[in-house]
N, C-alpha and C positions, 0 to 999 in steps of 0.2 A: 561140377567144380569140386576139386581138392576141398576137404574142409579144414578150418584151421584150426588151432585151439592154442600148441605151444609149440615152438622151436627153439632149440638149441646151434647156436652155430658161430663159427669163425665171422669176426666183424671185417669187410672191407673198407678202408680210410679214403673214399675219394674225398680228399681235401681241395673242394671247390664247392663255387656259387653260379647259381644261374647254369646248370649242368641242361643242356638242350635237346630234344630229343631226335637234333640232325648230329650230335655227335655220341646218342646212345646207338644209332641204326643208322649210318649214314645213307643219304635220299639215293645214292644209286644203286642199291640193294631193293629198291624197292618196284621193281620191276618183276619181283616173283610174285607169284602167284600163291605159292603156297602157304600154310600155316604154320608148315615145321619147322625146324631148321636156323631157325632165327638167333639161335646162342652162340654162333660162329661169329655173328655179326655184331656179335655186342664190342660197343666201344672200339671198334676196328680201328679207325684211324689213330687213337691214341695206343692201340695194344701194338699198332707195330709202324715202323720205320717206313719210309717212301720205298724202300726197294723190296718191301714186303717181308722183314724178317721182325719176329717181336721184340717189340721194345724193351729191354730191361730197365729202364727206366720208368717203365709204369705199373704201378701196382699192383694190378694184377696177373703181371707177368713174375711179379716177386715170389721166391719158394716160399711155399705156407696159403697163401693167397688164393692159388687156383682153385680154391674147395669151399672159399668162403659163400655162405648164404643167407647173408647181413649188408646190407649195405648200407651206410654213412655217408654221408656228404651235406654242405652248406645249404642254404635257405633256396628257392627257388627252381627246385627240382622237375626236371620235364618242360621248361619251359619249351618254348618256340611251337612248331607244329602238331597236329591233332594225332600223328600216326600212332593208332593201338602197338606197331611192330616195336616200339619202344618197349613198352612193358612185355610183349611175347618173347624179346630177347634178352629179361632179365631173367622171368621167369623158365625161360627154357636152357640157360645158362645153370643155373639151379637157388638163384635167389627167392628168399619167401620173404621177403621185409624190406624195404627201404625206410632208411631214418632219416628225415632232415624237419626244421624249423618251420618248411613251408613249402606245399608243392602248388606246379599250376593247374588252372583247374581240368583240362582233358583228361591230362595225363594221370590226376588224380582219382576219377571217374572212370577211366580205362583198368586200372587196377584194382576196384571192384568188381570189374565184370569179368576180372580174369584169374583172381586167388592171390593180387600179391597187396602184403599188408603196409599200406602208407601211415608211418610210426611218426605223430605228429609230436615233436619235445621241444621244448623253451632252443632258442642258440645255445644260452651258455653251456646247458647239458649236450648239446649236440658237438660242441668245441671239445668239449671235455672230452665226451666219447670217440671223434676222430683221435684224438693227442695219445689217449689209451693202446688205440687200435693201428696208430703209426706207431709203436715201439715192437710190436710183432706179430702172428699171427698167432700168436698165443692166446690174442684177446679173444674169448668165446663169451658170447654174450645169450641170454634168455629173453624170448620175444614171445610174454604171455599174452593173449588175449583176453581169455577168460577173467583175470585182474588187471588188464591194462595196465602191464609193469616191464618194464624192461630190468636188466638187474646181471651184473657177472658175480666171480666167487671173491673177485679184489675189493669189493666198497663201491662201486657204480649200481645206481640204483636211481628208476624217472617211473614215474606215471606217465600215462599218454594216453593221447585220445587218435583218432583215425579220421574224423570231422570234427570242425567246430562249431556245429551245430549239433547241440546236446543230443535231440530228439534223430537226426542223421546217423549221428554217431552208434546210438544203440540199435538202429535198425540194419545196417551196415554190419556192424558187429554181428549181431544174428546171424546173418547172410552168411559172413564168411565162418562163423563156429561150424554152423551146419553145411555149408559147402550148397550153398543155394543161390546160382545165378538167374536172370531173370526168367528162362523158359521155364525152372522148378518152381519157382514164384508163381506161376500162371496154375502151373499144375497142380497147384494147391489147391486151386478153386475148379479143378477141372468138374465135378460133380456140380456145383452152381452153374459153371458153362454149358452144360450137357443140358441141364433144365430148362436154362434161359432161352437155349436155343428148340427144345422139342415146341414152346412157347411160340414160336415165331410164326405169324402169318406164311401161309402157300405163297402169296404174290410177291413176299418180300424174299421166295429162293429166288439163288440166281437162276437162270433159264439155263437147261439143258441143251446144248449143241446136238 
């Protein structure tokens, strides 16, 4: 896994609530099999029209917007179903952040196992900083981790945490500075596996075919 420490980037304003993740990756996409590819498919239904032309009416079809890798939106982010392809299609779109008030929990949990940073801020700053980021793409915003600060060059400035669980939050944090998903996690201990295992009773291998 990428590790994270700071980014720099264009904020996107999805100004909404309860953002769902059958309309981050809508469910008939989900029929591939593969792992890649999934940044096409982000937000589909609202990036483009019924006869399949993109919407200019949504945000991220606005000029400035296409390069943003910040995202913003309202409290309840990810809700609805478990599918990881949500988060694979923000991160593979080229997002490293999402900001809102409050995410749910899969979706929230999906985004640690895969590098993208759920930037947990009070509403009012999260208001704030959509209102910012609807006036243009001009809005570039800093998403430290190592200080848990977000901050542009205008006067915006939040601490944040990534869990609300103190003792989550700093183990998490680690994780993602260093860029350690669960199999590097094991691998840490691979020396104590190695021993534990030379340990093991004959009768407890599995039997040879």
């Amino acid at each position: 896994m990428e590790p994270f420490r700071k980014v720099i980037g264009i904020v996107l304003p999805l100004d909404r609530t309860n953002v769902d993740t059958d309309s981050i990756v809508p469910a008939r996409f989900l029929k591939r099999i593969e792992r890649q590819g999934w940044g096409e498919t982000l937000f589909y239904d609202w990036r483009h029209t019924p006869d399949g032309q993109p919407d200019p009416d949504f945000v991220l079809n606005q000029p400035g917007y296409e390069n943003a890798s910040v995202l913003v939106a309202g409290r309840n982010f990810g809700s609805g179903s478990s599918r990881e392809h949500a988060v694979w299609a923000l991160r593979q779109y080229g997002f490293r952040a999402v900001i809102s008030p409050t995410f749910a929990d899969i979706f929230h949990k999906n985004c640690f196992e895969n590098g993208l940073i759920p930037v947990i801020i009070s509403e009012e700053k999260a208001r704030e900083l959509i209102l910012r980021a609807k006036e243009g793409p001009a809005c570039e915003l800093t998403v430290d981790l190592e200080r848990c600060e977000i901050y542009d060059d205008r006067g915006f400035r939040s601490s944040f945490v990534i869990h609300d669980d103190p003792a989550t939050h700093e183990f998490r944090r680690h994780c993602l500075i260093n860029g350690l998903d669960d199999i590097d996690l094991t691998l840490q201990d691979a020396d104590e596996i190695t021993a534990f295992e030379a340990k093991r009773p004959r009768w407890l291998e599995p039997a040879k075919s």
